[in-house]
C-alpha positions, 0 to 999 in steps of 0.5 A, a space after each residue: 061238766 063239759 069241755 076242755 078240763 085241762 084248765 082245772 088240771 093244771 090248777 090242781 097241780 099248781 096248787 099242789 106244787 106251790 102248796 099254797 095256804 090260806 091264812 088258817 093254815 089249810 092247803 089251798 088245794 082243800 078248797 079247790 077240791 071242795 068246790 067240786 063237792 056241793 053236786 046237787 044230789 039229783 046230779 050224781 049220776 049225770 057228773 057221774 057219767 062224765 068223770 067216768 067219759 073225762 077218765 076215759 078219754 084222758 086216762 092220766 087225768 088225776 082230777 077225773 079220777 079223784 071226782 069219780 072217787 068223791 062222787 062215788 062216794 057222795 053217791 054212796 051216801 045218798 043210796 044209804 041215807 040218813 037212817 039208822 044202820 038198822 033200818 037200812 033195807 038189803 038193798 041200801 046197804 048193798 048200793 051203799 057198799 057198791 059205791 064205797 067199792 066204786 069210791 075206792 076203786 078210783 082214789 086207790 088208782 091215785 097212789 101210784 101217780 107220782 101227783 098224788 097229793 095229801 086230799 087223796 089219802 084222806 079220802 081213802 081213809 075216810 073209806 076205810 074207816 066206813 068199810 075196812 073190809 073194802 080196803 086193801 091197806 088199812 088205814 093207818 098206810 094212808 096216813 103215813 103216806 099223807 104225812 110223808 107227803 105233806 108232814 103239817 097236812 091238817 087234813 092228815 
């Protein structure tokens, strides 16, 4: 993830302006964003720290922001694992929920631009639902908002 992002930038929004679809139905912009979701566990936190320097040093990039959001997110996961709730040490939970935190942090900065698509909603909701008390709205706003956006939204 190194270089000039303002190709990427302008697809995304291509892609929601034009709101394209797949033949099933689903916005071609899910899929772009899906792209961006196979990182390698061991690569978190380098992809990590260059969305946060891209954020940085385009601070109106959507993009940046929604990456550091979904990887913060993945990163959560890997903190906490697999295991049961009541297995998980003080330690993963905590990590865990600093990520979430992180997470929504970066999506819920979206909102407000005048950009923001349905993909982000549905990423909040899906925060919400994990850790409600992290949240600001809950998440039936986001839903709303989705829908508003995009009213046969699948993600939605």
């Amino acid at each position: 993830m190194e270089g000039d992002y303002r190709f990427l930038e302008e697809l995304r929004r291509k892609l929601w302006r034009t709101r394209e679809r797949l033949p099933s139905g689903e916005l071609r912009l899910a899929k772009f964003y899906d792209a961006f979701s196979s990182v390698p566990s061991a690569q978190l936190e380098l992809v990590i720290s260059q969305a946060e320097e891209w954020a940085r040093t385009d601070p109106k990039s959507y993009l940046a922001r929604y990456l550091l959001g979904l990887w913060q997110y993945e990163l959560a996961w890997k903190k906490r694992s697999s295991g049961y709730a009541k297995d998980l040490t003080d330690d993963q939970v905590a990590a865990y929920r600093s990520d979430l935190q992180a997470s929504y942090d970066s999506l819920s900065q979206l909102e407000a631009n005048p950009e923001a698509d349905p993909e982000v909603y549905a990423r909040l909701i899906a925060l919400c639902r994990e850790a409600e008390d992290l949240c600001q709205k809950p998440a039936q706003l986001y839903l709303q908002k989705s829908m508003t956006l995009e009213p046969s939204y699948l993600g939605s």
